[in-house]
C-alpha positions in Angstrom: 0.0 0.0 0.0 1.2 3.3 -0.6 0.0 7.2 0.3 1.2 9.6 -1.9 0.9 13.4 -0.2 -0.2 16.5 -2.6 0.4 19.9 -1.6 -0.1 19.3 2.2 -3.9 19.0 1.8 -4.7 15.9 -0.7 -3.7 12.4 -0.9 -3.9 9.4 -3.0 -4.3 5.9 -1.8 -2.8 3.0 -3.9 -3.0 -0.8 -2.8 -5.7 -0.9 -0.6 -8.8 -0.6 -3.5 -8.5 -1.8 -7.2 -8.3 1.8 -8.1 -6.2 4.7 -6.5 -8.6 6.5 -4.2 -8.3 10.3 -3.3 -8.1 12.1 -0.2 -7.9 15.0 2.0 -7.0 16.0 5.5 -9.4 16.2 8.1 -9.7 16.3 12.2 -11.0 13.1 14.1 -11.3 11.7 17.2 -10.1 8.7 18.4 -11.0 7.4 22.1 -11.9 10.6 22.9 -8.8 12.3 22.1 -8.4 14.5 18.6 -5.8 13.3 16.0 -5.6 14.0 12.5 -6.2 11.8 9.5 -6.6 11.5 5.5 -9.9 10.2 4.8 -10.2 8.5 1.2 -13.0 7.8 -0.9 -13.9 4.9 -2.4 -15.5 4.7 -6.2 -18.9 5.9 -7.1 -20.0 2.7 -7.5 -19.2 1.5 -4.2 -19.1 4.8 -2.2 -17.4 3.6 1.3 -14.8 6.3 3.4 -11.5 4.7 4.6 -9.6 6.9 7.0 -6.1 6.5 8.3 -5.5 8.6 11.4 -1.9 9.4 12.3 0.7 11.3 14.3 3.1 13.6 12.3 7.0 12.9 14.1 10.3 14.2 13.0 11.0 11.8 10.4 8.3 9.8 9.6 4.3 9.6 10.3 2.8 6.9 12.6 -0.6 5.5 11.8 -2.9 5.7 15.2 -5.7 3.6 13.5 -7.6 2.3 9.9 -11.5 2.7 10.0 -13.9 2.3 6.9 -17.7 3.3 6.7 -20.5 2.8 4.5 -22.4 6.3 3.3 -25.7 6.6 5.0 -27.9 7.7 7.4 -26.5 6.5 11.3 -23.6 5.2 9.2 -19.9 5.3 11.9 -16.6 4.1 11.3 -16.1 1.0 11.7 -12.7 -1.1 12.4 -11.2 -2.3 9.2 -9.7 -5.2 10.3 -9.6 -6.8 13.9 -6.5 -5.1 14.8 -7.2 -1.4 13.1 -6.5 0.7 16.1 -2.7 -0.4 16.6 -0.7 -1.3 20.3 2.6 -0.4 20.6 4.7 -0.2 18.3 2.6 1.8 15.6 2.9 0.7 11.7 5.2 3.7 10.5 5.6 5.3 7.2 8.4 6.9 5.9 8.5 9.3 3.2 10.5 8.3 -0.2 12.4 9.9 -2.1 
């Protein structure tokens, strides 16, 4: 999977759908406590939201959590997988040259 960042305010999401999906930064919570995240959406066909929230560090970004959603009245995020709010250590990304 890869995240490609676009002028500090857009992203694109290869990997995860069978299409790249695009993104842009927004504030959430996560037990109570505000973090911030990319939320991507998925295809017009099958509109979903995947967001990936994340703390910013010197050299890299550490991903907090991985929740999807459904579009919809009453619709919430959801865990992605079993494990989508990480324990210590964190998955980190690193930025590529």
């Amino acid at each position: 999977m890869t995240i490609r960042f676009f002028d500090g305010s857009e992203a694109e999401i290869t990997g995860y759908w069978n299409q790249p999906l695009k993104g842009s930064y927004k504030k959430s919570s996560i037990k109570g406590e505000n973090v911030d995240s990319i939320v991507f959406l998925g295809p017009s066909e099958k509109p979903f939201k995947l967001r990936v929230c994340y703390e910013t560090k010197e050299d890299h970004i550490e991903i907090l959590a991985i929740h999807s959603r459904v579009f919809g009245p009453g619709a919430r995020y959801i865990q992605t997988e079993s494990d989508s709010t990480f324990g210590n250590p964190n998955p980190k990304l690193y930025k590529v040259e």
